[in-house]
TIGU-454015 format. One record per atom (N, C-alpha, C, O): residue in three letters; residue number from 1; y, z, x. Coordinates in Angstrom, 3 decimals. Example, Ala and Ser with C-alpha at 12.3 -4.5 7.8 and 13.67 -1.06 7.14 Angstrom:
<recs>
REC;residuo;num;Y;Z;X
REC;ala;1;-5.690;7.800;13.190
REC;ala;1;-4.500;7.800;12.300
REC;ala;1;-3.300;7.800;13.200
REC;ala;1;-3.319;8.465;14.236
REC;ser;2;-2.250;7.080;12.850
REC;ser;2;-1.060;7.140;13.670
REC;ser;2;0.030;7.870;12.900
REC;ser;2;1.138;8.039;13.409
</recs>
This chain:
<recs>
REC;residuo;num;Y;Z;X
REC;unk;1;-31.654;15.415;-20.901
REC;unk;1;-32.038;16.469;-19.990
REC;unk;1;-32.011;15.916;-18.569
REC;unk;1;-32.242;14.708;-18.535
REC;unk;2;-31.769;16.538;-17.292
REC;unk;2;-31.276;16.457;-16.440
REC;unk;2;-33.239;16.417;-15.352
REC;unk;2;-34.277;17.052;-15.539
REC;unk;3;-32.848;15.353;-14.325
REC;unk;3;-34.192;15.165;-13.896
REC;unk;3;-34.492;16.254;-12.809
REC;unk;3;-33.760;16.424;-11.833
REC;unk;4;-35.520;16.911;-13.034
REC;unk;4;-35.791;17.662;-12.124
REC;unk;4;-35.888;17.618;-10.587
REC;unk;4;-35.701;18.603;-9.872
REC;unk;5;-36.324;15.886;-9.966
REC;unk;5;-36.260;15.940;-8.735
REC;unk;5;-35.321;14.926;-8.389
REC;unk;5;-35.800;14.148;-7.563
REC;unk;6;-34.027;14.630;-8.766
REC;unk;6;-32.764;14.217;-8.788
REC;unk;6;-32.339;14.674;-7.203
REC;unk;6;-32.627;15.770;-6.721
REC;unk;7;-31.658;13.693;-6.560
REC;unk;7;-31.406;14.191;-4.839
REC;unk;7;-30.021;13.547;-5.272
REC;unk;7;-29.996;12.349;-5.554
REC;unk;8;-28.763;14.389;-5.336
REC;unk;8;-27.584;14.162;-5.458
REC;unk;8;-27.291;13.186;-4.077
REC;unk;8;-27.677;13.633;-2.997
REC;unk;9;-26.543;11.729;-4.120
REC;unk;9;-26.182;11.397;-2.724
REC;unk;9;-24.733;12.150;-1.812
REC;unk;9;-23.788;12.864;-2.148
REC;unk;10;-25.100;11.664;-0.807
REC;unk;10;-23.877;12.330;-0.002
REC;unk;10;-22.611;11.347;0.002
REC;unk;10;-22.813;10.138;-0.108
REC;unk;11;-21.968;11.594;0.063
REC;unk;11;-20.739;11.283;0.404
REC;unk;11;-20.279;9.984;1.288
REC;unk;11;-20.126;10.083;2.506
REC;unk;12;-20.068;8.743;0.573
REC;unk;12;-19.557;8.151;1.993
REC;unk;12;-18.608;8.778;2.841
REC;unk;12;-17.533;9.308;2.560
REC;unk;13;-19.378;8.579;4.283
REC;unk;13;-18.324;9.168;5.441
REC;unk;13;-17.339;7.834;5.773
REC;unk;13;-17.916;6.907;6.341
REC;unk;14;-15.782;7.641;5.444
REC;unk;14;-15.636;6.755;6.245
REC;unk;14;-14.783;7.163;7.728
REC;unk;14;-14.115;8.172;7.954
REC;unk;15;-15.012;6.240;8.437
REC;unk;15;-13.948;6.786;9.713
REC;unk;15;-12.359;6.851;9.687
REC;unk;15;-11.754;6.012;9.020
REC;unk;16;-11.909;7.487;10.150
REC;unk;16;-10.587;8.144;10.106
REC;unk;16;-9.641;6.945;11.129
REC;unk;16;-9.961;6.739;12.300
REC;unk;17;-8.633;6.338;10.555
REC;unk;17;-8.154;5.729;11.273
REC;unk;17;-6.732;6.379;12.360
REC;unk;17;-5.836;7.174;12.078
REC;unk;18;-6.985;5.763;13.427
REC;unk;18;-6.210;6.882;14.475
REC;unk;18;-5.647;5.857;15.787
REC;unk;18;-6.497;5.341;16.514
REC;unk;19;-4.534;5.665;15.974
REC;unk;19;-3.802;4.667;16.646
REC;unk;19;-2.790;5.677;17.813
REC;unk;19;-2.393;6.675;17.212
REC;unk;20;-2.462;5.658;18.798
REC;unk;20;-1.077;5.721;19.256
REC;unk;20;0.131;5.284;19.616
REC;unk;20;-0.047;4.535;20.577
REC;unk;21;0.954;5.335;19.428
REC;unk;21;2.082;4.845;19.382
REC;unk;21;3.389;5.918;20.487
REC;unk;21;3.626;7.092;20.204
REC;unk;22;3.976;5.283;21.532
REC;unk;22;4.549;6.022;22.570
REC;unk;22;6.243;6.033;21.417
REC;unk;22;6.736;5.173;20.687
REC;unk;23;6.715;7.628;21.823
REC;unk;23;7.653;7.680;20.821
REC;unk;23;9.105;7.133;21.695
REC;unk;23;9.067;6.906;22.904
REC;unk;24;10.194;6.995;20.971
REC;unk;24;11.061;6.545;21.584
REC;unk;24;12.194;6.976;21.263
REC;unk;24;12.175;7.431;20.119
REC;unk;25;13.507;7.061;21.924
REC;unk;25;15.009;7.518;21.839
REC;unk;25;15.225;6.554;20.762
REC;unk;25;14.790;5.407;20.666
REC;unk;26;16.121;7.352;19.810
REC;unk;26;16.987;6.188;19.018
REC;unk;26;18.118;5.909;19.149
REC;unk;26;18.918;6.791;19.463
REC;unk;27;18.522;4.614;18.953
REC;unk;27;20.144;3.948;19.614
REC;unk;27;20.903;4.594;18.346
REC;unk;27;22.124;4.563;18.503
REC;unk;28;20.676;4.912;17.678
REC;unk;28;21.089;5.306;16.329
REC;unk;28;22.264;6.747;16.778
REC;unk;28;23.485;6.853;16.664
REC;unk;29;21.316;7.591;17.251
REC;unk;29;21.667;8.934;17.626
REC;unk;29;22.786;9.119;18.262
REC;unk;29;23.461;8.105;18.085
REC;unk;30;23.573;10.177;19.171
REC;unk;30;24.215;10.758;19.634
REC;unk;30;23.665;10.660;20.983
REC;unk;30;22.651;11.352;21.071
REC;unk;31;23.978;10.023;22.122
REC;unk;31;23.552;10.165;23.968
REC;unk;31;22.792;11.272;24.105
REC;unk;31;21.639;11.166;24.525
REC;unk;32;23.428;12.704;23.710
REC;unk;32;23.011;13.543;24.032
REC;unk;32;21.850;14.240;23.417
REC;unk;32;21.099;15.122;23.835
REC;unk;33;21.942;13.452;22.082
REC;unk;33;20.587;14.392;21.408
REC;unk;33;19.113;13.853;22.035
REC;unk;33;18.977;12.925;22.832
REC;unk;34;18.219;14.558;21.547
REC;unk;34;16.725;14.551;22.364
REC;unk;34;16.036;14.336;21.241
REC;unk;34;14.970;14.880;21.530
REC;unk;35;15.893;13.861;20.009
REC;unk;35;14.962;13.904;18.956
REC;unk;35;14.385;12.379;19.081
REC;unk;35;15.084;11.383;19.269
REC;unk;36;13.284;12.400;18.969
REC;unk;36;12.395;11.289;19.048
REC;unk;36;12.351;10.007;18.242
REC;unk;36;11.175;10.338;18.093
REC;unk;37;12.410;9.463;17.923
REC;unk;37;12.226;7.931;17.105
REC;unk;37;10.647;7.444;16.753
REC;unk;37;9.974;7.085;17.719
REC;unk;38;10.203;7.423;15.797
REC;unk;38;8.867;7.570;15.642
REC;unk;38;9.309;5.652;15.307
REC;unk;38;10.057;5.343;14.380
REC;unk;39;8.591;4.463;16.379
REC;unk;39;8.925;3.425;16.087
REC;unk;39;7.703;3.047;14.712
REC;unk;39;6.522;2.965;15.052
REC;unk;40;7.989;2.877;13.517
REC;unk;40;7.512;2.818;12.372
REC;unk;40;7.187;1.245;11.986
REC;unk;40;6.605;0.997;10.930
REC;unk;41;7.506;0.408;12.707
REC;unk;41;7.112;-0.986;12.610
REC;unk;41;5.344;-1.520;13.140
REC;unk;41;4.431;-2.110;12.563
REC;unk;42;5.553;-0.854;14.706
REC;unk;42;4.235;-0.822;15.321
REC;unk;42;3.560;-0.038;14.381
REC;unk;42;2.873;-0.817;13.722
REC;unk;43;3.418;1.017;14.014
REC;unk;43;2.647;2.096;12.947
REC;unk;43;2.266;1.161;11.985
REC;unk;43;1.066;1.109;11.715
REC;unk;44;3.136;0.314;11.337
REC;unk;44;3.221;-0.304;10.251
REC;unk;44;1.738;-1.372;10.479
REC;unk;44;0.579;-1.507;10.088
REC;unk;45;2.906;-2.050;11.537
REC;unk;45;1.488;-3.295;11.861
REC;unk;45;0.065;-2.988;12.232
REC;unk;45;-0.961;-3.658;12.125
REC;unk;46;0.326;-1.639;12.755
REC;unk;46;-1.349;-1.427;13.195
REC;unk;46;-2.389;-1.169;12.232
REC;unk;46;-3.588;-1.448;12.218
REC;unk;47;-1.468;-0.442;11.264
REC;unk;47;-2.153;0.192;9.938
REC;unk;47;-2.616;-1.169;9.095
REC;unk;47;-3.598;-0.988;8.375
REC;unk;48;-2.014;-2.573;9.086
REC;unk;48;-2.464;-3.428;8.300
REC;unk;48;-2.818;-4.021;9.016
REC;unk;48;-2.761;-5.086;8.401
REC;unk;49;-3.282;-4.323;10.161
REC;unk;49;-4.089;-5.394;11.074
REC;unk;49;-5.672;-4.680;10.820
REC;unk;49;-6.746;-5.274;10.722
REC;unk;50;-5.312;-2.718;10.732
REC;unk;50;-6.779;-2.122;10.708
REC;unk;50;-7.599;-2.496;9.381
REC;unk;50;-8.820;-2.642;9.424
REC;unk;51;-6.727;-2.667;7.995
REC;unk;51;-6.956;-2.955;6.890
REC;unk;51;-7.629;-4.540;6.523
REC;unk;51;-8.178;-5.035;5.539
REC;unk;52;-7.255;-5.011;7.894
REC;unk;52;-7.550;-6.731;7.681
REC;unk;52;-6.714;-7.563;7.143
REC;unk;52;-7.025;-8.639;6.631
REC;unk;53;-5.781;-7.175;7.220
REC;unk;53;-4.480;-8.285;6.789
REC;unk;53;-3.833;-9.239;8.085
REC;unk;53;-3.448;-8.915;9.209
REC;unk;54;-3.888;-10.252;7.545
REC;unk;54;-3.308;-11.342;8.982
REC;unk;54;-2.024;-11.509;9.155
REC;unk;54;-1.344;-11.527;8.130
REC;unk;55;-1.522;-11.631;10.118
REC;unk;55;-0.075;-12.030;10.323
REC;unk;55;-0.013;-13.487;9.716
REC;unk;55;-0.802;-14.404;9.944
REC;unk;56;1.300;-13.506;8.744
REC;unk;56;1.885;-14.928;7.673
REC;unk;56;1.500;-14.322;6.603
REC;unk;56;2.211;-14.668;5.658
REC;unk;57;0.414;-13.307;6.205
REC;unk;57;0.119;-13.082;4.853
REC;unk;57;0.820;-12.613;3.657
REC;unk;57;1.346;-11.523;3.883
REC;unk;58;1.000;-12.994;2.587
REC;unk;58;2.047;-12.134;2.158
REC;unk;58;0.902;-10.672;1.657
REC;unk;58;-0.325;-10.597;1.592
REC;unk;59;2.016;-9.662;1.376
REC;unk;59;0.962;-8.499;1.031
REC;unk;59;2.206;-7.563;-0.128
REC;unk;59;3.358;-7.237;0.159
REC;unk;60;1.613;-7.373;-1.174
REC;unk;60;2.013;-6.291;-2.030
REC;unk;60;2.122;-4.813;-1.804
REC;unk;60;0.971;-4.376;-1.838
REC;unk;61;2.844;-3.990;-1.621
REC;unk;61;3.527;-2.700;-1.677
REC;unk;61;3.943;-2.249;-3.107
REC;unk;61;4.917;-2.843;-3.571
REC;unk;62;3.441;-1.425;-3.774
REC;unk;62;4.029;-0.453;-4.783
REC;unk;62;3.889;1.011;-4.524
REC;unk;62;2.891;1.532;-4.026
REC;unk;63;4.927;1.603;-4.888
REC;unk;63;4.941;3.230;-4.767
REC;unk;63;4.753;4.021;-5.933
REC;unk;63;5.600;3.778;-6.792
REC;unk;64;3.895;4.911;-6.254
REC;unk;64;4.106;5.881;-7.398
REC;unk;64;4.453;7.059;-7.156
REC;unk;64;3.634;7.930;-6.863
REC;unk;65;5.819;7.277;-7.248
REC;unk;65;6.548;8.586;-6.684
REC;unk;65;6.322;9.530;-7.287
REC;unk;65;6.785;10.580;-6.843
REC;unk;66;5.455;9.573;-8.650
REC;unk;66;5.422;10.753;-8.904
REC;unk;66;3.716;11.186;-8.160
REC;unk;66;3.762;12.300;-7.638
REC;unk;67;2.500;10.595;-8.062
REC;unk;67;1.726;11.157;-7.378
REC;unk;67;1.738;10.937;-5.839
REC;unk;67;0.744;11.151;-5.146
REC;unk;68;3.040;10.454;-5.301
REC;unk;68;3.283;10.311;-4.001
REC;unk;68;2.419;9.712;-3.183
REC;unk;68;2.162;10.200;-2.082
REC;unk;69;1.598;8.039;-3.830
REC;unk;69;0.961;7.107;-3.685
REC;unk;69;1.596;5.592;-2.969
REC;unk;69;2.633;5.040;-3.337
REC;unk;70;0.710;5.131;-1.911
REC;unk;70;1.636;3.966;-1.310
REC;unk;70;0.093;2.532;-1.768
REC;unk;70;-1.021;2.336;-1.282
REC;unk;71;0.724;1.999;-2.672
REC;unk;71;-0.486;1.190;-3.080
REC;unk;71;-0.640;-0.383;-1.949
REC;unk;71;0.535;-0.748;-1.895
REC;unk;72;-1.239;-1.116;-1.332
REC;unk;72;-1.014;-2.094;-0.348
REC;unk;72;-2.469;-2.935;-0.821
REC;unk;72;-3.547;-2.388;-1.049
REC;unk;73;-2.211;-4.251;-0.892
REC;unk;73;-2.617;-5.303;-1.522
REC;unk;73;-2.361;-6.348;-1.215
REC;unk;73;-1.232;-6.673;-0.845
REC;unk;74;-3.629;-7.358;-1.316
REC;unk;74;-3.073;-9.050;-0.848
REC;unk;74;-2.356;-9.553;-2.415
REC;unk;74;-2.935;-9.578;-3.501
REC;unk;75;-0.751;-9.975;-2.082
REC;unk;75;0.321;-10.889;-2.683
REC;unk;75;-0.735;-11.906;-3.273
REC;unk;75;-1.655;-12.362;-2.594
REC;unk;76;-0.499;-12.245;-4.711
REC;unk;76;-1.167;-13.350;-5.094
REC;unk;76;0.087;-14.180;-5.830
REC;unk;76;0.896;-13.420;-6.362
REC;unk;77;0.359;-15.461;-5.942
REC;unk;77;1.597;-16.022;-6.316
REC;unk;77;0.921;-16.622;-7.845
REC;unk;77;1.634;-17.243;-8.633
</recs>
C-alpha cells in the first residue's frame, strides 16, 4: 500500500547548454550562393570541452540510428 504522506521529488533541473558560434561562407559552394556554413568542428569542440573531456583524450562515439541517439564516452584501450 502506497504511503500516505509520500512527497513525490522534483525533477532534476539541469542547465541547458548554449554556445555561439559566428556562421560562415563555404569554399565548397558556388561564389554566388549565400547559404551559410554552420562551422561544425568549433560546435564539436565546445560541446566536449562542456562535457569535460580534455584535449589528447581519446573519446568513444557510437550512433543508434534507429532511435536517432549520439552516444559519447571516455575511449578505454
Amino acid at each position: 500500500m502506497a504511503k500516505a504522506n509520500h512527497k513525490a521529488r522534483s525533477a532534476a533541473v539541469e542547465e541547458p547548454i548554449a554556445f555561439e558560434v559566428p556562421l560562415q561562407g563555404s569554399a565548397q559552394l558556388p561564389s554566388g550562393s549565400n547559404k551559410p556554413f554552420i562551422p561544425w568542428m568549433q560546435v564539436t569542440d565546445a560541446l566536449l570541452g562542456h562535457l569535460g573531456f580534455m584535449p589528447g583524450e581519446r573519446v568513444h562515439f557510437s550512433v543508434d540510428y534507429v532511435k536517432r541517439h549520439i552516444f559519447i564516452r571516455q575511449a578505454f584501450d
